[in-house]
Backbone as a printed PyTorch tensor [residue, N CA C, xyz], in Angstrom:
tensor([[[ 42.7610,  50.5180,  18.0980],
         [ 42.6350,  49.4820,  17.0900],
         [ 43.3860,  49.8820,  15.8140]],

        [[ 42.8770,  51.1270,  15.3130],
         [ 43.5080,  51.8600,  14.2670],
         [ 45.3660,  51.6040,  14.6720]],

        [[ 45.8280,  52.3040,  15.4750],
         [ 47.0420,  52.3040,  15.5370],
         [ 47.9560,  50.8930,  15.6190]],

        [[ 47.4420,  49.9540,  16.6010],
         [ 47.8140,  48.5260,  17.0150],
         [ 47.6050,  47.8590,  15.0540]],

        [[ 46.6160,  47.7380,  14.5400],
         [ 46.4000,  47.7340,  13.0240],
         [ 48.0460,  48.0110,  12.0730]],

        [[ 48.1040,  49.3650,  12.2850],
         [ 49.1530,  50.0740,  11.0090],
         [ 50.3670,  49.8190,  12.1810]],

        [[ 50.6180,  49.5370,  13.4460],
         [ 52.0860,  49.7200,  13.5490],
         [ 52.2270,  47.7250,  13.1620]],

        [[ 50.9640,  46.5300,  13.2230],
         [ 51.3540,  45.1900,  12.8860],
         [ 51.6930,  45.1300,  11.2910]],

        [[ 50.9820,  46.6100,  10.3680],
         [ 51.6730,  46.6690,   8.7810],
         [ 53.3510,  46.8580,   8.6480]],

        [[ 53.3200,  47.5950,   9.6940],
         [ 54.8530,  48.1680,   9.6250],
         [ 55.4870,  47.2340,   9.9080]],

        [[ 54.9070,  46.3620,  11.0450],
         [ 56.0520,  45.2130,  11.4160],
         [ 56.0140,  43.8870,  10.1820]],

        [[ 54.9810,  43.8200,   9.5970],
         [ 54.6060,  42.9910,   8.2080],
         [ 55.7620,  43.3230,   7.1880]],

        [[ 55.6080,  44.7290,   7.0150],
         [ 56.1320,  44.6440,   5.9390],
         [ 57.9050,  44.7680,   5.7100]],

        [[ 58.3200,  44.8330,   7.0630],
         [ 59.5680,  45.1550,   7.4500],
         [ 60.3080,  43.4730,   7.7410]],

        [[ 59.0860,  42.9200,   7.8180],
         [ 59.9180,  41.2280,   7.8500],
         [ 59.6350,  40.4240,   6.4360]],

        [[ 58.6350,  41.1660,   5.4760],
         [ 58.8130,  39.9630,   4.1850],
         [ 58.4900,  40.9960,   3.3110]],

        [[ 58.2440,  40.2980,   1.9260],
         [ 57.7490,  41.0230,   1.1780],
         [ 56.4730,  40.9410,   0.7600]],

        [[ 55.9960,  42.2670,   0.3330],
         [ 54.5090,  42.2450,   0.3150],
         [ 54.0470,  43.0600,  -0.5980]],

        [[ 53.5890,  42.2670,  -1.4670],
         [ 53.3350,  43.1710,  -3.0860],
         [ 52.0570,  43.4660,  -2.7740]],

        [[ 51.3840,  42.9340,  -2.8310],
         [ 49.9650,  43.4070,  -2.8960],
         [ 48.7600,  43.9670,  -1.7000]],

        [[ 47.9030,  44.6820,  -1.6170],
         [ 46.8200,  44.9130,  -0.3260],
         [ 46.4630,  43.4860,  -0.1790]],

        [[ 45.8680,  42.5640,  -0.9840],
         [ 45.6390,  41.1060,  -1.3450],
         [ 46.6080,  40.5120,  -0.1940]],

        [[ 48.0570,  40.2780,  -0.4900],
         [ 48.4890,  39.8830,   0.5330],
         [ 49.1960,  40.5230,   1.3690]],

        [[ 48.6970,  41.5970,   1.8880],
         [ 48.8660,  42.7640,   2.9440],
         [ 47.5750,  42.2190,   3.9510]],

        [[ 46.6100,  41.7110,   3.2280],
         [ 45.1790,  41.2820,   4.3870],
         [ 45.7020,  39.9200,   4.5890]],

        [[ 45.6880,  39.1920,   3.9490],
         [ 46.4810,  37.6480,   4.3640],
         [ 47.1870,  37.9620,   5.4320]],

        [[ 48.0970,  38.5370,   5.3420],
         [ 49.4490,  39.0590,   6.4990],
         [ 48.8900,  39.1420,   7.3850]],

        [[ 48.0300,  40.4440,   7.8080],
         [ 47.0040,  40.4150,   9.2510],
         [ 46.5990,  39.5200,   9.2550]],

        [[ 45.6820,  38.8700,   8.4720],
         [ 44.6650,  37.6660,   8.8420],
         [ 45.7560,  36.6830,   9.3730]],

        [[ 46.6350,  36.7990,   8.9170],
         [ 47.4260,  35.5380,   9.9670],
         [ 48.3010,  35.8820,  10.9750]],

        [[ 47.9900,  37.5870,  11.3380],
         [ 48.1600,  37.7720,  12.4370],
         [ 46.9580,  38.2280,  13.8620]],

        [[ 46.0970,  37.5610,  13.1860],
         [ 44.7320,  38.2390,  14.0030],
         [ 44.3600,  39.2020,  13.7170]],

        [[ 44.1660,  39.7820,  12.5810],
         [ 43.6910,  41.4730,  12.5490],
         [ 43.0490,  40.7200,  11.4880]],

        [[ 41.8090,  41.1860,  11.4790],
         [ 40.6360,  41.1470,  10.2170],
         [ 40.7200,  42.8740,   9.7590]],

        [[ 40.5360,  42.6430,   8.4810],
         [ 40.6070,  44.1460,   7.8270],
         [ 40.2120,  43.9830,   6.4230]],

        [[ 39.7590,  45.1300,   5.6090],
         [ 38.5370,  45.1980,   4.4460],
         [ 39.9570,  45.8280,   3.6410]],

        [[ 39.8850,  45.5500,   2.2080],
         [ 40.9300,  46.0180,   1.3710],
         [ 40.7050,  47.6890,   1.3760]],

        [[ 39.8310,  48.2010,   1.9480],
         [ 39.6450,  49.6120,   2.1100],
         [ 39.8540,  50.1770,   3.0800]],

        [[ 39.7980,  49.3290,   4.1970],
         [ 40.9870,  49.7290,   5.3180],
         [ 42.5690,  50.0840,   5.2970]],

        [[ 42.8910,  48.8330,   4.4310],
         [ 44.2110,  48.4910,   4.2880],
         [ 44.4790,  49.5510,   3.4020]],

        [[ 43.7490,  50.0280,   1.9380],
         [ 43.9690,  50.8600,   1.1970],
         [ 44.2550,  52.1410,   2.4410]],

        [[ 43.5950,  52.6620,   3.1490],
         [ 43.7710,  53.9370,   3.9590],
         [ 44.7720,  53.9730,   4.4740]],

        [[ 45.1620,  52.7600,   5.4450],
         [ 46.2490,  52.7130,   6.1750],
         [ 47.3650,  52.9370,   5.1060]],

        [[ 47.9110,  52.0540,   4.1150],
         [ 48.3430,  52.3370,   2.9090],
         [ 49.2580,  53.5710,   2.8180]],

        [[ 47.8300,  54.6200,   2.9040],
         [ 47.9430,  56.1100,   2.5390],
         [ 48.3720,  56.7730,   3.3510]],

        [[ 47.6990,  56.3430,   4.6410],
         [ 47.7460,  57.1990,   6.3150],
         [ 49.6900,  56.5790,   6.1480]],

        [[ 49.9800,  55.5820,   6.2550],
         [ 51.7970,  55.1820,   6.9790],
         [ 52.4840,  55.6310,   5.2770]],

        [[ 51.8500,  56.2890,   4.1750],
         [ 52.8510,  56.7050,   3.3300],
         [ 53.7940,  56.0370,   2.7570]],

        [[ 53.4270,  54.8310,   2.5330],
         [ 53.8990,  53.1000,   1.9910],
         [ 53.8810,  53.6230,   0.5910]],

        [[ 55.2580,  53.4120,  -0.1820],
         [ 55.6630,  53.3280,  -1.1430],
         [ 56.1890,  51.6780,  -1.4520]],

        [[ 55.6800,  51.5100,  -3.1690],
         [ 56.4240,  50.4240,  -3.2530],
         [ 57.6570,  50.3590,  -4.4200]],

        [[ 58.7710,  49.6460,  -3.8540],
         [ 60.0890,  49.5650,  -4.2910],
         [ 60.5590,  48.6580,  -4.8520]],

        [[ 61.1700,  48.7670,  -5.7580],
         [ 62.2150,  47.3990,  -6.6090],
         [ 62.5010,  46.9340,  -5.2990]],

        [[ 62.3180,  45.2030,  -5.0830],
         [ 63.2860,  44.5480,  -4.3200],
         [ 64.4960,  44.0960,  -4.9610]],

        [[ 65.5640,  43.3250,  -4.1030],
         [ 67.0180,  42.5160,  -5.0010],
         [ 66.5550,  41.8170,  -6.0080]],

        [[ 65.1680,  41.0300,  -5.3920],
         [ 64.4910,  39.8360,  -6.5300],
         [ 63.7820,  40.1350,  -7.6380]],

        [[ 63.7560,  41.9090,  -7.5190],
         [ 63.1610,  41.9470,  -9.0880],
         [ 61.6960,  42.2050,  -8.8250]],

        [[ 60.8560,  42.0400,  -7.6610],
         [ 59.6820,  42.3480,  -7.4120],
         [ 59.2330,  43.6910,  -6.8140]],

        [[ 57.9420,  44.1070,  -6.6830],
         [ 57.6850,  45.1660,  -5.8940],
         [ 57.2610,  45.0910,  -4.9730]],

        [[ 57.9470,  45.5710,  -3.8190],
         [ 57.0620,  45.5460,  -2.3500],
         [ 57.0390,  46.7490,  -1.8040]],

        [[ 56.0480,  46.6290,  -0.3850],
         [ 55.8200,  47.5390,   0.1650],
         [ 56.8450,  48.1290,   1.3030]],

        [[ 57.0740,  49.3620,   1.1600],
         [ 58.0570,  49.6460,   2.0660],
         [ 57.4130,  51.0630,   3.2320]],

        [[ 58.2270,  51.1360,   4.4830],
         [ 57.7790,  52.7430,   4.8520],
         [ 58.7120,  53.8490,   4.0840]],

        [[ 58.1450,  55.2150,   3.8530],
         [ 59.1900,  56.0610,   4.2870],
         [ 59.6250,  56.6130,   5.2470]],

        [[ 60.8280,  56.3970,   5.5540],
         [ 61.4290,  57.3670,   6.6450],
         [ 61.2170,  58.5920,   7.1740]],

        [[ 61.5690,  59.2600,   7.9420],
         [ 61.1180,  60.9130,   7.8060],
         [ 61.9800,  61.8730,   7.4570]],

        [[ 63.1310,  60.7120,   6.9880],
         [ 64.6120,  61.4000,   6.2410],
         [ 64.2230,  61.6510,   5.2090]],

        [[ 63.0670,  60.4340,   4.4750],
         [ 63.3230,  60.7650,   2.6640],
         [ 61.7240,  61.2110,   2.7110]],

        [[ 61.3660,  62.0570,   3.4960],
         [ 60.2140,  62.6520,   3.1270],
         [ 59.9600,  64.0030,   2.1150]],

        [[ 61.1910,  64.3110,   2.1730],
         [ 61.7350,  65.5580,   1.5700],
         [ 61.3920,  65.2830,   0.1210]],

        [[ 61.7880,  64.1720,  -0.7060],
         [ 62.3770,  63.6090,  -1.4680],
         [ 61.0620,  62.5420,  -2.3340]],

        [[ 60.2570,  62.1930,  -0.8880],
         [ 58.8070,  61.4740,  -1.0970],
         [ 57.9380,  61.8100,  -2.5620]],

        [[ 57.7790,  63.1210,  -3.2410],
         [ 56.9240,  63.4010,  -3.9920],
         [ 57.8250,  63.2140,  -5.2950]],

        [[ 58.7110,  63.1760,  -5.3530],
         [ 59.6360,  63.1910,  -6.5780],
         [ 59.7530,  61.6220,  -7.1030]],

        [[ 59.7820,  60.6750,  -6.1230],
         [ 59.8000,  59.6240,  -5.5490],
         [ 58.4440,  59.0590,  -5.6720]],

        [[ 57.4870,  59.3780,  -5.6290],
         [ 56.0850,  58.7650,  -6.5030],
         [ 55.7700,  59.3520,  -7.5880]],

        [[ 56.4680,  60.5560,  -7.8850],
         [ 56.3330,  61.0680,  -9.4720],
         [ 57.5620,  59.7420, -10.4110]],

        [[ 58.1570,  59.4540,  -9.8620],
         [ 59.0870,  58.4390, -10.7090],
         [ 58.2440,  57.0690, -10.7900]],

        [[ 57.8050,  56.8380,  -9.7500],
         [ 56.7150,  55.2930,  -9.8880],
         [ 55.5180,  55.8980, -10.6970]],

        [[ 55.1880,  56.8680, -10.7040],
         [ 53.9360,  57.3030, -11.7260],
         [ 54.2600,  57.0670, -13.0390]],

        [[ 55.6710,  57.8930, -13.3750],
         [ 56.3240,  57.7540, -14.6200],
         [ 56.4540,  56.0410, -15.3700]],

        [[ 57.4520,  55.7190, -14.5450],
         [ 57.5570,  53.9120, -14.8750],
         [ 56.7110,  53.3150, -14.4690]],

        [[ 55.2280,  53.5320, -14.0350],
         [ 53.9720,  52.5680, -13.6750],
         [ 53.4780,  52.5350, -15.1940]],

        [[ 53.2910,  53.5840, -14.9960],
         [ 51.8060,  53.9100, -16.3470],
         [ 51.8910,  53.6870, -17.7100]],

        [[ 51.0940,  52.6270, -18.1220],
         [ 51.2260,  52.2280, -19.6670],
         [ 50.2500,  53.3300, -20.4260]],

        [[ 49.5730,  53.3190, -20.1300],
         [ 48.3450,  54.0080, -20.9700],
         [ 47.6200,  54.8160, -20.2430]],

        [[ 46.4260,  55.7460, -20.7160],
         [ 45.3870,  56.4430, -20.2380],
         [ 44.8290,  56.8880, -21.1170]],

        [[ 43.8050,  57.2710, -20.5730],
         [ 42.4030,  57.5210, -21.5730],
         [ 41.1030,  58.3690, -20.5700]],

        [[ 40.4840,  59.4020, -21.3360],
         [ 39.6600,  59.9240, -21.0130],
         [ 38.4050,  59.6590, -21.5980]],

        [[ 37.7700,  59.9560, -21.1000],
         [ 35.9550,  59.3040, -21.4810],
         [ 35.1110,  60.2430, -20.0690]],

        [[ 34.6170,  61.8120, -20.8590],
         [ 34.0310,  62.6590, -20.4980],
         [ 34.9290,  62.7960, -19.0550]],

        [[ 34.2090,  63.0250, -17.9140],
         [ 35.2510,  63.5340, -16.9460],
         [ 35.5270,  62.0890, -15.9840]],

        [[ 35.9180,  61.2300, -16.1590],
         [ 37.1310,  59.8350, -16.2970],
         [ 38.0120,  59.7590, -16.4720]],

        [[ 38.6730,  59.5520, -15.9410],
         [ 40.2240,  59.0150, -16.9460],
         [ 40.4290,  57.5720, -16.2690]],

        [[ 40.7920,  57.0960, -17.2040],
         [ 41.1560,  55.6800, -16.8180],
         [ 42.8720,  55.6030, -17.5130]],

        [[ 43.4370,  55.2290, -16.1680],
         [ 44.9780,  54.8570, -16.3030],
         [ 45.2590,  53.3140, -16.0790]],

        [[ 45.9470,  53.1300, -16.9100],
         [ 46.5720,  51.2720, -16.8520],
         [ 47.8370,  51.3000, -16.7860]],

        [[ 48.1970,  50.3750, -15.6750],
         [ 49.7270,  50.8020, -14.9570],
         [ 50.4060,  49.7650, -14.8410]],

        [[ 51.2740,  48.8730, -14.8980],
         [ 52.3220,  47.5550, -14.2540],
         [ 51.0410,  47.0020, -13.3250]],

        [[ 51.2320,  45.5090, -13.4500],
         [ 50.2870,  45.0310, -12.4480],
         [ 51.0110,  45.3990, -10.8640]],

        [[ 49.8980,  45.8270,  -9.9890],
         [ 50.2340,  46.0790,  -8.6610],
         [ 50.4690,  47.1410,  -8.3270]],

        [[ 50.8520,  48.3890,  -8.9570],
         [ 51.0710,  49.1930,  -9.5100],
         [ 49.7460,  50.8150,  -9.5680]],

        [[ 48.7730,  49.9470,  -9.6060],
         [ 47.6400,  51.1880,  -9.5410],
         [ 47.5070,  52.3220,  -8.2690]],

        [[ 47.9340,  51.6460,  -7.7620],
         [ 47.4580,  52.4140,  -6.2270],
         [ 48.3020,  53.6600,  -5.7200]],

        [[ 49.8240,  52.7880,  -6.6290],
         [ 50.6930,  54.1120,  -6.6020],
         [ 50.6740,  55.1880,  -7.5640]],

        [[ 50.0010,  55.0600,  -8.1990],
         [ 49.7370,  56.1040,  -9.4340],
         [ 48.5300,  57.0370,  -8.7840]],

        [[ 47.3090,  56.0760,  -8.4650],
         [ 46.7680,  56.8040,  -7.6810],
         [ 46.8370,  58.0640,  -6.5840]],

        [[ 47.9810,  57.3870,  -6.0500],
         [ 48.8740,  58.0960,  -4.3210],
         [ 49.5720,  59.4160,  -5.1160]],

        [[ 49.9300,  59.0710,  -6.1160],
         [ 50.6400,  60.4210,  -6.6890],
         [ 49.9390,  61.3730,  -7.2140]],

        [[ 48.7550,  61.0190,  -7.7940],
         [ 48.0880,  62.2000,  -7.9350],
         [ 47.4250,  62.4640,  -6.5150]],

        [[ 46.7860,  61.7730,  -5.9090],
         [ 46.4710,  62.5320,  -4.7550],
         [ 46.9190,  63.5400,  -3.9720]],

        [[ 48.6920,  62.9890,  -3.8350],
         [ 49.1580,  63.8340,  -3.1110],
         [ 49.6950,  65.2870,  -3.9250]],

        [[ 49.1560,  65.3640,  -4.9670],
         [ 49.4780,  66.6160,  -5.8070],
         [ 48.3000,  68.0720,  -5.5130]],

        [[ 47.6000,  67.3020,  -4.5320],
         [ 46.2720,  68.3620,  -4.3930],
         [ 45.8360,  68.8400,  -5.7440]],

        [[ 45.5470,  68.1000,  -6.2410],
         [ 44.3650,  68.4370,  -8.0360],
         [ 43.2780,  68.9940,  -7.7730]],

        [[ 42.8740,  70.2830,  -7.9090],
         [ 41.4690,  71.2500,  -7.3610],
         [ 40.1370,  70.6090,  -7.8030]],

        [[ 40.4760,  70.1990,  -9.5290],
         [ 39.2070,  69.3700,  -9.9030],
         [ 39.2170,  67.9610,  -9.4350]],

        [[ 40.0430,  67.0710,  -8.6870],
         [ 40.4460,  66.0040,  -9.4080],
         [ 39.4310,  65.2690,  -7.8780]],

        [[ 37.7780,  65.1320,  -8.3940],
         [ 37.3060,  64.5200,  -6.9420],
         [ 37.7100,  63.3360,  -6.2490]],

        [[ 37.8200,  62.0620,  -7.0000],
         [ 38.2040,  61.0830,  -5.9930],
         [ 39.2180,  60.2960,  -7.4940]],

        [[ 39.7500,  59.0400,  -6.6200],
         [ 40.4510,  58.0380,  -7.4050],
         [ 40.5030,  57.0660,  -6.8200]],

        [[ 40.2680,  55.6440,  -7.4410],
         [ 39.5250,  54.4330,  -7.1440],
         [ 41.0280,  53.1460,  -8.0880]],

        [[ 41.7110,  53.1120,  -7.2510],
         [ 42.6310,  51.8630,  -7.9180],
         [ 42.2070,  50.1560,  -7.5950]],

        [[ 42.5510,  49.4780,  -8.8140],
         [ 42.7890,  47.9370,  -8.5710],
         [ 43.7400,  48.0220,  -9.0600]],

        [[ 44.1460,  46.5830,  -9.1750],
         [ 45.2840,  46.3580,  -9.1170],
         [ 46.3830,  46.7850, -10.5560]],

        [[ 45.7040,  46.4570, -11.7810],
         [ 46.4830,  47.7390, -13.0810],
         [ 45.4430,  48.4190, -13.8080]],

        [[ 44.6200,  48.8080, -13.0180],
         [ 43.7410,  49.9500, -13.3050],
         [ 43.2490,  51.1270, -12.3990]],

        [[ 43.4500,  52.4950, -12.8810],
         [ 42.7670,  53.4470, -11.8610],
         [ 41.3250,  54.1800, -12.2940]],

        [[ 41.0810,  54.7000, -11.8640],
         [ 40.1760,  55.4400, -12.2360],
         [ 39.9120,  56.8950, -11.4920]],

        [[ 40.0890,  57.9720, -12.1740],
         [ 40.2700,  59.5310, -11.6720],
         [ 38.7930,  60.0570, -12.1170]],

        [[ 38.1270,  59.9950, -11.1620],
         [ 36.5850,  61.3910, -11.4430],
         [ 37.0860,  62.4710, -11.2450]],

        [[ 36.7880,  63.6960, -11.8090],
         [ 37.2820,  64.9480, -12.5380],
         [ 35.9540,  65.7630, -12.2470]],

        [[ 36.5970,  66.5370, -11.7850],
         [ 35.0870,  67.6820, -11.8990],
         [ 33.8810,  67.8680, -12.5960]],

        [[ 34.4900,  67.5910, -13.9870],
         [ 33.8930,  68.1510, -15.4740],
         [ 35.1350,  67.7490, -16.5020]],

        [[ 34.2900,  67.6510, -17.8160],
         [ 35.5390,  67.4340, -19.0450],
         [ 36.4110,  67.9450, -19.0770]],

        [[ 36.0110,  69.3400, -19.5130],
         [ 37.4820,  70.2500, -19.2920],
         [ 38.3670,  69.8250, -18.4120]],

        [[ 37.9600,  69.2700, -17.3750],
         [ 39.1200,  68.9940, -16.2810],
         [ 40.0710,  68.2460, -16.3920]],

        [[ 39.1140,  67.0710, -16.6820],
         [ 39.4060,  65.8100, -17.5130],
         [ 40.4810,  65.7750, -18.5050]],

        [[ 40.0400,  66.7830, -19.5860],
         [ 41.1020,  66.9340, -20.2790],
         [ 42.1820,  67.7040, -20.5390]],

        [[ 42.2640,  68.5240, -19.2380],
         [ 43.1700,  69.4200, -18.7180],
         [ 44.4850,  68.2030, -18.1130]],

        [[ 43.8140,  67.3320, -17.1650],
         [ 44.4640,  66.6330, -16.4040],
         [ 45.3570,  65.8560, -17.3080]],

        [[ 44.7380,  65.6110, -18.8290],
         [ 45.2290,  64.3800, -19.1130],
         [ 46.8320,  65.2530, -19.9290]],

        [[ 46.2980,  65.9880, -20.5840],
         [ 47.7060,  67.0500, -20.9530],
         [ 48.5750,  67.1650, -19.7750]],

        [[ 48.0930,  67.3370, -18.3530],
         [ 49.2680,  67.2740, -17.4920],
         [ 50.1660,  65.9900, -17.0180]],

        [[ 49.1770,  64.6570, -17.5270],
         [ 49.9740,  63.6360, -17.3670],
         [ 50.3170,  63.2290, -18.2560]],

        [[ 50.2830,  63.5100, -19.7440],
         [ 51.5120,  63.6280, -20.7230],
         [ 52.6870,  64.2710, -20.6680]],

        [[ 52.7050,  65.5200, -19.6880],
         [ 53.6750,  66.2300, -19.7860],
         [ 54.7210,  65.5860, -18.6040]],

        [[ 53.9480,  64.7700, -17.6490],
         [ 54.6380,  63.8640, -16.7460],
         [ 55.1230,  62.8040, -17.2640]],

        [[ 54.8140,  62.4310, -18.1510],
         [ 55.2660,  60.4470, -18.4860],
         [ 56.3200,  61.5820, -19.7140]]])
């Protein structure tokens, strides 16, 4: 199910464009696949879906290759960079505000940075939210994403 699921994303997103998880579930749903935006969020993560300037000026979802995997982390450190408007800490929180549509990849980039304190992260659509170990962490983290933007 899982697999039949993420290879009908791949074929989704390789025939239109698809900005959002929002209409990433539409897409299945009108291909017979029922799925929870927290599914779709995983799969998301599991097929390593970056999203890209299209010709039209929008952002959609794309795969990466296993050519530009090399290249992958540098490559969501740049969408982290040009996502993120703001952030803010509030005890061990941080709340980041990013381009609408936009959260999830900010999210994906810190994740994939393995952060020791950094327990979970919870995106909508231009908002994230990073739980942190503890303050200190919190505000350890946030000096490191100044030194990123």
């Amino acid at each position: 199910m899982k697999t039949s699921r993420q290879n009908k994303i791949l074929e989704i997103i390789s025939g239109q464009d698809i900005e959002t998880q929002h209409q990433l579930m539409e897409a299945l749903r009108e291909h017979g696949v029922k799925s929870t935006q927290a599914t779709v969020s995983r799969d998301i993560k599991e097929l390593r879906l970056v999203k890209e300037l299209s010709p039209g000026g929008r952002y959609r979802y794309v795969a990466v290759g296993r050519d530009d995997m090399v290249d992958y982390d540098q490559r969501l450190r740049k969408i982290f960079r040009e996502s993120v408007t703001s952030y803010a800490v509030a005890q061990n929180i941080i709340v980041i505000k990013t381009l609408p549509g936009l959260a999830n990849a900010a999210c994906s980039t810190l994740d994939g940075m393995n952060i020791h304190d950094l327990v979970g992260t919870l995106a909508g659509d231009d908002t994230a939210f990073l739980a942190m170990r503890d303050n200190e962490s919190a505000e350890r983290l946030c000096r490191e994403i100044e030194e990123m933007l």
